[in-house]
N, C-alpha and C positions, 0 to 999 in steps of 0.2 A: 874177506868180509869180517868185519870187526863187530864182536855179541856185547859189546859195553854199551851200557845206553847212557846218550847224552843228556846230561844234567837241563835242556832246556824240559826233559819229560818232569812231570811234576808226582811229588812223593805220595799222592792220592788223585780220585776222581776230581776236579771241577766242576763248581756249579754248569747249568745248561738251560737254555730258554723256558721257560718252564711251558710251552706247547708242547717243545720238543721231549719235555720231560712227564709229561701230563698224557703224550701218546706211549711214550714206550711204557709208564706202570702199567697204561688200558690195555696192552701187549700183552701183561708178562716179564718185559723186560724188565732184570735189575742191572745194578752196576756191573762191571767188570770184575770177573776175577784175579785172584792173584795171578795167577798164571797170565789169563790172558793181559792183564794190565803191564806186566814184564814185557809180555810180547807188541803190548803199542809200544813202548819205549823201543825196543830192540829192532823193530823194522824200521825206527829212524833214523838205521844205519845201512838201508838195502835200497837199492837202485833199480836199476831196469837190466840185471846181467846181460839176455840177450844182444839186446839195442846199444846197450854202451857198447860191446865187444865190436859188433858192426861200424858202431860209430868210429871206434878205435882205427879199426882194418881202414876208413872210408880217410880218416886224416891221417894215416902213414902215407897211405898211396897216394893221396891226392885229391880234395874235394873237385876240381874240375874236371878230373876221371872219373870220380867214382858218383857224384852226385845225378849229372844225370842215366848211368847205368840204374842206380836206384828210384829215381821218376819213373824211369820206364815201366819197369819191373813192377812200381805200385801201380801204373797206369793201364798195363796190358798182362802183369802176370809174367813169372821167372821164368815159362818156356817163350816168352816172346824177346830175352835176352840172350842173344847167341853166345859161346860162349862165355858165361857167367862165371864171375871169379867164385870160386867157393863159400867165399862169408857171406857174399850175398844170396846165394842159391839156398845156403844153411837156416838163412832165415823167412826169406821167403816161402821155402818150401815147409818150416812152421806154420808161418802164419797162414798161409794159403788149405793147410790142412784143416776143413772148419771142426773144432771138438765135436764129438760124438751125442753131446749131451745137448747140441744146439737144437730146436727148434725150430723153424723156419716159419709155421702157422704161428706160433707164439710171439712168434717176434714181429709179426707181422702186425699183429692184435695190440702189444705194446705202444708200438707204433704210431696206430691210430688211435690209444688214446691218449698220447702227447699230442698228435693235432690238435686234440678236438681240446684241449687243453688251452688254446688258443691264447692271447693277449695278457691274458690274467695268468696261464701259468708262465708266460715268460716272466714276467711282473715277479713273479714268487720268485724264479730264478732270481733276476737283479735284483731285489730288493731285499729278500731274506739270505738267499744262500750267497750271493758274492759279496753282497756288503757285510753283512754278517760274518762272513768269514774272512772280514780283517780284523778279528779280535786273535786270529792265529798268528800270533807275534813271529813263532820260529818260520813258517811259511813270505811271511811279509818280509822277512830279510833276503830272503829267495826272489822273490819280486824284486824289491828296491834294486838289488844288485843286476837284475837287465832293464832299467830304464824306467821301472812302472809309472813314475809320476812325471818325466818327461812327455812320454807318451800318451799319458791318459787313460783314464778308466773307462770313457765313453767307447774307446776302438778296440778296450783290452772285452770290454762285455763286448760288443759286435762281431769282435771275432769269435767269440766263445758262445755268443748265439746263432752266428752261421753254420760252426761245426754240428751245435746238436741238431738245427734244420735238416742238415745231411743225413745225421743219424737217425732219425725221424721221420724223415723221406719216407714216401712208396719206394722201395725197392732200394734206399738209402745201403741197406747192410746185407745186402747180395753180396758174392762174390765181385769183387773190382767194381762195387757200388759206390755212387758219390760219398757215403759218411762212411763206409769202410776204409775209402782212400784219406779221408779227413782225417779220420782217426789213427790211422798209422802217421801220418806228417805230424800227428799235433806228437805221437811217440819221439818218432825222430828230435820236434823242438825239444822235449823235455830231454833230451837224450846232451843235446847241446847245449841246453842249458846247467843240465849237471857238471859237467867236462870245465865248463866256463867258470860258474861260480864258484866251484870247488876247488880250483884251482889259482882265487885268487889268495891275496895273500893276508887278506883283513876278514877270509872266512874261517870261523871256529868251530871246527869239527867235533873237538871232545864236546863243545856246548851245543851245535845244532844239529849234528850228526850229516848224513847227506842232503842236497839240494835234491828237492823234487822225489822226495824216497818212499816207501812202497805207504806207510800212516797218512804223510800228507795226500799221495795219490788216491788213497781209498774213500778219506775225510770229499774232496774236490770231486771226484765219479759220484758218489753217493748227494752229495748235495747237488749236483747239477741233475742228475736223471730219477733218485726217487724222492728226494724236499717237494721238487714243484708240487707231481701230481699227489704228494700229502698233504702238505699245506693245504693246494687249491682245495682240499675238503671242503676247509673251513671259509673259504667264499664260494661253497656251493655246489662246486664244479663233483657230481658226486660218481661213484666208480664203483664197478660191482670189484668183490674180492679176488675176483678171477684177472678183471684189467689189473689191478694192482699189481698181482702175480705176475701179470704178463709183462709189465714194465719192470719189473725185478727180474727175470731173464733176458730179456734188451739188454740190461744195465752188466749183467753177469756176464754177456758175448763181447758188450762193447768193452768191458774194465780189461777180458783177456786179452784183446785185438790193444788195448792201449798198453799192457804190460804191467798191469794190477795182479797180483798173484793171488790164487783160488782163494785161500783163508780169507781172506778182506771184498770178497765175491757175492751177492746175496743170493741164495737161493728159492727165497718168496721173499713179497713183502714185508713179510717180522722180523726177517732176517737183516731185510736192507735197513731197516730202522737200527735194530741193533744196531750195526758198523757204526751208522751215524750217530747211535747215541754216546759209544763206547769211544769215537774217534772226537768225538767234539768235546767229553770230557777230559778226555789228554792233552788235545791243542787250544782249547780257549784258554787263551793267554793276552789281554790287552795289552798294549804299552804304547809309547810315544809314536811306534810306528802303524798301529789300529787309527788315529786319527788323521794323521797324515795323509793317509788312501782311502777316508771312508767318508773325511769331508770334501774332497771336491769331488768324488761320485755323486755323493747328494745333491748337486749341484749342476752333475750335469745338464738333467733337463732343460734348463736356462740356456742351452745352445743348439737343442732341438730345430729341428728343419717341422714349420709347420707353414703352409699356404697363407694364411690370413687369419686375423687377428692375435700376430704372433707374441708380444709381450706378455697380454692376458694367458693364452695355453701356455705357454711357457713357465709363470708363474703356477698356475692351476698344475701342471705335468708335477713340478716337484715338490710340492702338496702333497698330491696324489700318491705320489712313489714314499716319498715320507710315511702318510698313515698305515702306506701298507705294511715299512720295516717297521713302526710302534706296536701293527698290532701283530705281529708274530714271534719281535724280538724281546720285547716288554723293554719296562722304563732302566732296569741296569745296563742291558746291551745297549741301551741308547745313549746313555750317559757314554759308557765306555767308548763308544764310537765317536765322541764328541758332538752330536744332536741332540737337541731337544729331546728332554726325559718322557715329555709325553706329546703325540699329538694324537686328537681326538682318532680312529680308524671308520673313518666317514665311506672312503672308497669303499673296502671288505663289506661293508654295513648296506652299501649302496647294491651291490653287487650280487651281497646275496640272494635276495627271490630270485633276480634276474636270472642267475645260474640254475639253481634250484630249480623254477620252471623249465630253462631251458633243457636239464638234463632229466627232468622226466618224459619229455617228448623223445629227449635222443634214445632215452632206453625203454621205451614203449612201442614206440611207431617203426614199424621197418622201414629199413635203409637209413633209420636217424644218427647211427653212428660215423655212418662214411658222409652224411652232411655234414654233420658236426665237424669230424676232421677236414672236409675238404674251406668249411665256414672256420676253424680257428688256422689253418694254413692262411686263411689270407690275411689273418691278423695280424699274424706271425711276421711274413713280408710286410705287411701294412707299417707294422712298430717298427721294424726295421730301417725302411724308408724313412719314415720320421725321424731316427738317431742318427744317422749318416746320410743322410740327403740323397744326393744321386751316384755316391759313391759307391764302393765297393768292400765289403769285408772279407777281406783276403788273408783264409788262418794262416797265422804263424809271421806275419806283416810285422807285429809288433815286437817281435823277434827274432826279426830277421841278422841285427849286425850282432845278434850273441851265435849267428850260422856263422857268420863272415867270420869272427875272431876267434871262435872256438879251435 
């Protein structure tokens, strides 16, 4: 493991959304210290040791040996493998051992308040945090290099909202739970994907340092599990300090189980903002490749699966999606992303009482939470159907022949 850090890190903080920088002063949080600013630079040279090593053992011997030995194992648990080769027992019988510090009621509570989070925090997800985070230039060369804009951004978010569905689930991150098993495969891709693009021969190491490495991973964990329900503040959707917390220990179980190393982990709420604030000042980086991937996301909506009067929602859907990245990303990320610097934020605006009322009922009335989540779960699937029709999102799809080649 190489301690030189790649010249893509930049010689101070970067500017940052200024929400996202308007929450962390209400925090507390400042910028990064020296110290820690060294150390974003420095993990953008650290991987996933475990999972490469596996990965390793799994393509000496033989992917059609070893690959389904390891489905198993994540599907039934390592003593349902009869003699198990060693690397794989080594690791499983890690991951299978849940940390001591995990909570199970906590995580449960988490949980349900990403349900209840419903249509609008997915929204937050696509809209701020993945479009948004193709201003991370050194990340988006990691993409581009398995296919990203062959494939699309429409099935790269659907896979990436089926996984958190899982993680989110009732019972989602139990032992040999639907998003516990999602979560180690979407490891294994990243695991494949580093091997991959690492090794080819037009990737620059002293400048990008590794593909998929512990900075980007913590930047990507943190904007997919605590952005949403932060953001969603701000259209409404409101959370006592406790749910917040609780989805900062979700986020903590789930970033272990993906191979995120404890430092870059959040411990409550102010904690997860920190990372985020500290990891988005290191990697917002525009460049040629920020636009590339962030205008035909915006565009997606325009190939939405909607029932009737499809032209018009079609149009109206990436409207909609639009004012929300305006009004969270403000008018430089927009610019940056190559979008219109400003569109009115009519949705968020529309939204709000609607939310607002609806989340004083959920936190006044009993039982209003477990309505709430079981009422934004069907959202959840609702939006889902609309992006992919009657298909299917099947993580890891979109990266499937960087498995094959690796």
């Amino acid at each position: 493991m190489s301690t030189g850090i790649p010249t893509r890190h930049p010689a101070g903080p970067r500017p940052v959304p200024g929400m996202i920088k308007l929450l962390a002063f209400g925090l507390g949080i400042r910028k990064p210290s020296d110290r820690k600013w060294r150390r974003l630079g420095e993990r953008l040279t650290v991987g996933d040791e475990p999972m490469d090593r596996l990965l390793d053992w799994m393509v000496d011997t033989g992917l059609a040996q070893t690959r389904p030995l390891f489905d198993r194992a994540l599907r039934e648990g390592i003593a349902a493998v009869p003699d198990a080769p060693q690397p794989l027992k080594d690791f499983f019988t890690d991951i299978e051992a849940t940390p001591s510090w995990v909570d199970p009621e906590i995580i449960r509570r988490g949980q349900l308040v990403m349900r209840r989070g419903g249509a609008d925090g997915m929204y937050v997800a696509r809209d701020v945090s993945l479009l948004g985070g193709y201003q991370f230039s050194g990340f988006n060369r990691t993409l581009l290099r398995t296919g990203a804009l062959e494939k699309g951004s429409n099935k790269r978010f659907a896979e990436t909202m089926q996984w958190a569905m899982d993680v989110i689930a009732e019972g989602g991150l139990e032992p040999l739970g639907g998003g516990y098993q999602s979560t180690i495969r979407v490891r294994l891709i990243h695991a494949f994907v580093r091997r991959h693009v690492g090794a080819m021969p037009d990737w620059r190491a002293d400048e990008w340092g590794v593909p998929v490495n512990q900075t980007d991973m913590a930047a990507t964990l943190i904007g997919a599990l605590i952005a949403p329900p932060a953001a969603s503040l701000g259209m409404g959707i409101l959370s006592s300090p406790q749910d917040l917390d609780a989805v900062a220990h979700l986020t903590r179980y789930v970033g272990w189980l993906i191979g995120v190393q404890d430092e870059w982990l959040p411990h409550n709420f102010r904690d997860g903002i920190r990372v985020l604030y500290h990891t988005l000042t290191a990697l917002s980086a525009p460049d040629e490749t920020t636009r590339q991937l962030a205008t035909p996301m915006a565009d997606d909506p325009l190939a939405w699966h909607y029932d009737n009067l499809r032209a018009l929602r079609r149009r109206m859907a990436r409207a909609q999606h639009l004012s929300v990245t305006s009004a969270f990303l403000g008018p430089r990320a927009m610019r940056m992303l190559g979008l219109p610097a400003f569109v009115p934020p009519w949705y968020p605006l529309l939204r709000l009482p609607v939310n607002v009322a609806r989340s004083a009922v959920d936190m006044t009335m009993p039982g209003g939470m477990d309505r709430a989540a079981r009422r934004g779960e069907r959202e959840q699937q609702a939006l889902l159907r609309t992006m992919i029709g009657d298909g299917h999102a099947t993580i890891g799809e979109s990266a499937a022949q960087v498995s094959r080649v690796a």
